[in-house]
C-alpha positions, 0 to 999 in steps of 0.5 A: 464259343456260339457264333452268336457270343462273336458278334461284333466283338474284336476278334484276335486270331493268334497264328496265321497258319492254314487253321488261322486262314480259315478261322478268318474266312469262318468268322467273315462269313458267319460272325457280322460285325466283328474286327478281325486281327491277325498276329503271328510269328510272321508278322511280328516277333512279340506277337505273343504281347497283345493279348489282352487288348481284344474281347476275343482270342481264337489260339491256333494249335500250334502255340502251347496253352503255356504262352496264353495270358488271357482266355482264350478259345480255339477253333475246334472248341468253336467246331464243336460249340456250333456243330454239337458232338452228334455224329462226331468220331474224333480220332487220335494216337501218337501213330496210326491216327490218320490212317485210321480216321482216313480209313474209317471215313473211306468205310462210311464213304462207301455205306453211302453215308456222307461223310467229311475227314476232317482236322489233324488230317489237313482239312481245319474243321472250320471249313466245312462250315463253307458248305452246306451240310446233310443232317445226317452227316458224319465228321470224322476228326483227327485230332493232335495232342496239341488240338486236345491239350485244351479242348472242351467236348467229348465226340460221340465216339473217341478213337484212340488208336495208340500211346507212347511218348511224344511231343515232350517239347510243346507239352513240357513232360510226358506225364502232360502229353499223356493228359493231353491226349486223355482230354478227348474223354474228359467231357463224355457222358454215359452216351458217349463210345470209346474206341481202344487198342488195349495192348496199350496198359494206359489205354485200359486204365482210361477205359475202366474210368469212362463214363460211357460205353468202352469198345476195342479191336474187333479181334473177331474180324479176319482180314482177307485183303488189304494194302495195308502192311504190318501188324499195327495196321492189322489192329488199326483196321481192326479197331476202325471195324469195331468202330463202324460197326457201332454205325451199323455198317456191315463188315460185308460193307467194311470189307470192300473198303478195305481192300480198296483203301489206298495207304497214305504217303509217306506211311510204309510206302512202297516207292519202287523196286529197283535193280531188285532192291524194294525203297520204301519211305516210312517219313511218318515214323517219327518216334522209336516205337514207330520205327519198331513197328516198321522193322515188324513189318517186313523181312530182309531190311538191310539198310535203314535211314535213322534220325532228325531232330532229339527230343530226348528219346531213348533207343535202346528198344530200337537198338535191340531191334535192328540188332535182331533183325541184323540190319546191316547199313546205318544211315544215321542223320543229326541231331539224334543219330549220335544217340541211335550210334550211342545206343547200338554201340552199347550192343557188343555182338552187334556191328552194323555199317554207319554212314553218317550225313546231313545229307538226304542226296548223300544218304540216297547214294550211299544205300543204292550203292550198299543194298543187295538185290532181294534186300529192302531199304527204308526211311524210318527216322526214330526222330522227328525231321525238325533238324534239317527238314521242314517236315516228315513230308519234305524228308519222304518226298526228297527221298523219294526224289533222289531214289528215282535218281539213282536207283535209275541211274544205277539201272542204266 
């Protein structure tokens, strides 16, 4: 929707998080004359019921298109409408997303281009009309499932890092998330660029349906050094070098970026090293692929904090990779930790140690006290941290906190 369609009309914002705060310092400072309301969980328990007495309603992405009885718009439909989908990278993915959009405006940044992240990453997109922006700006977006579920453009370049499921209780069914998801191409022209990982079979079935020009990993592109740790970071960095390269940045240009790129919190953070044993929190995986990816990531874990909140995954895989990389301590918290037990217990020559907590502070105590020098202890849930903690990152931040407690505490 224009700016120009807002004017002095009555304006709902549904939901009052950080993009409906900004969506109403956007609208106050470029949409005159409009009345602005604000309804949200916080204010009013039936904040759902009063949608059809406004001329328009901006959704914030956190309440599903399923709760919607009017139309509506959103403010990355309003982004789009009023910036264009020239110099726009969106990029998503059930894992990996952030990284990679961070990590392709870190190269930009370093061309000497101008370049704003924005999106999914903490930054509304609605913000940078706060500023007043270069014509030869780049915006590079990340963008959730739930941003895509009812988006209505395509960016100029579509990023999607990786596929597998997640989110079946905002979407309702994986087949709808996966749809979500295919949404950032549904509006691509024959200009348009889809940037992909093709070791995901749905990715490459997207791909041969692109109305555009599709592109993957640039498999050619040999990383020499980088903090980033993993093989799905390796093809994450790949895939951002495939991505700037449609930009015309060098690799010569990519390649120092790279090796200054520092890795986001909470994402195979290495926290510390104490009394020999290596912490590292891995809050963002949230899902059991995730968590494989970690445990393909280093050698010698021999403790690992698993669990949250059960959306129903299956962990057999899960289970079958702690057994072959013979894990040897279980830190199991709930709701879906009986379901990891569940599918571990299925293993017969498998016989991991399992502590199980509601507990991080009790978690902590247990692993400083069980894992070896020379051994790695991990955070990596397999499951959302919805059952106890308010997100991934309250759950790697107080792990972090009791770590450097009592792994100190042990020292002394």
């Amino acid at each position: 929707m224009k700016i120009a369609d807002m004017i002095g009309k009555s304006i709902l914002i549904l939901g009052y998080g950080k993009e409906g705060r900004t969506t109403e310092k956007f609208l106050q400072k470029n949409v005159p004359n409009c009345n602005i309301t604000i309804l949200d969980k916080s204010i009013n328990d039936n904040y759902l019921d009063q949608q059809a007495e406004f001329d328009i309603v901006i959704k914030t992405p956190g309440i599903p298109k399923r709760e919607m009885k009017v139309p509506y718009t959103t403010a990355t439909n309003i982004f789009f409408a009023n910036k264009g989908l020239q110099a726009v990278i969106g990029v998503t993915g059930t894992k990996g997303k952030s990284t990679t959009a961070s990590l392709i405006a870190h190269i930009i940044n370093d061309s000497g281009r101008t370049v704003y992240l924005i999106g999914n990453i903490g930054v509304p997109a609605l913000s940078i009309f706060e500023h007043e922006l270069e014509n030869d700006a780049i915006f590079v977006y990340e963008l959730s499932s739930y941003q895509l579920d009812d988006i209505k453009y395509s960016p100029e370049i579509s990023v999607v890092v990786s596929l597998f499921h997640d989110h079946i209780n905002y979407h309702g069914s994986f087949d709808k998330y996966y749809l979500a998801k295919k949404n950032i191409l549904s509006f691509a022209t024959s200009n348009s660029i889809f940037a992909y990982n093709p070791k995901y079979t749905e990715l490459v079935k997207w791909a041969t349906e692109f109305k555009g020009r599709s592109i993957t990993v640039a498999t050619d592109y040999s990383i020499k050094k980088t903090k980033l740790v993993g093989p799905h970071n390796i093809e994450d960095i790949q895939l951002a070098v495939a991505v700037v390269r449609q930009l015309g940045i060098p690799d010569k240009i990519s390649r120092g970026a790279i090796e200054s790129f520092q890795p986001l919190s909470h994402r195979l953070e290495i926290i510390g090293v104490h009394n020999g044993v290596t912490y590292i929190d891995d809050a963002i995986s949230t899902t059991p692929e995730s968590t494989i990816a970690a445990l393909n990531s280093f050698k010698n874990i021999q403790t690992i904090l698993l669990g949250g909140e059960n959306r129903g995954y299956k962990f057999d895989n899960l289970a079958l990779e702690l057994a072959k990389k013979n894990v040897e301590f279980l830190v199991l918290f709930p709701d879906s930790g009986d379901k990891i037990r569940e599918a571990v217990e299925k293993i017969k020559t498998f016989n991991p140690k399992i502590f199980e907590t509601s507990s991080m502070e009790e978690a902590v105590k247990f692993c400083v006290k069980k894992t070896n020098s020379g051994m790695i202890c991990i955070l990596s849930s397999a499951s959302p941290s919805y059952s106890i903690w308010k997100d991934f990152n309250e759950k790697g931040d107080q792990f972090q906190e009791f770590v450097k407690k009592y792994a100190q505490e042990n020292k002394n």
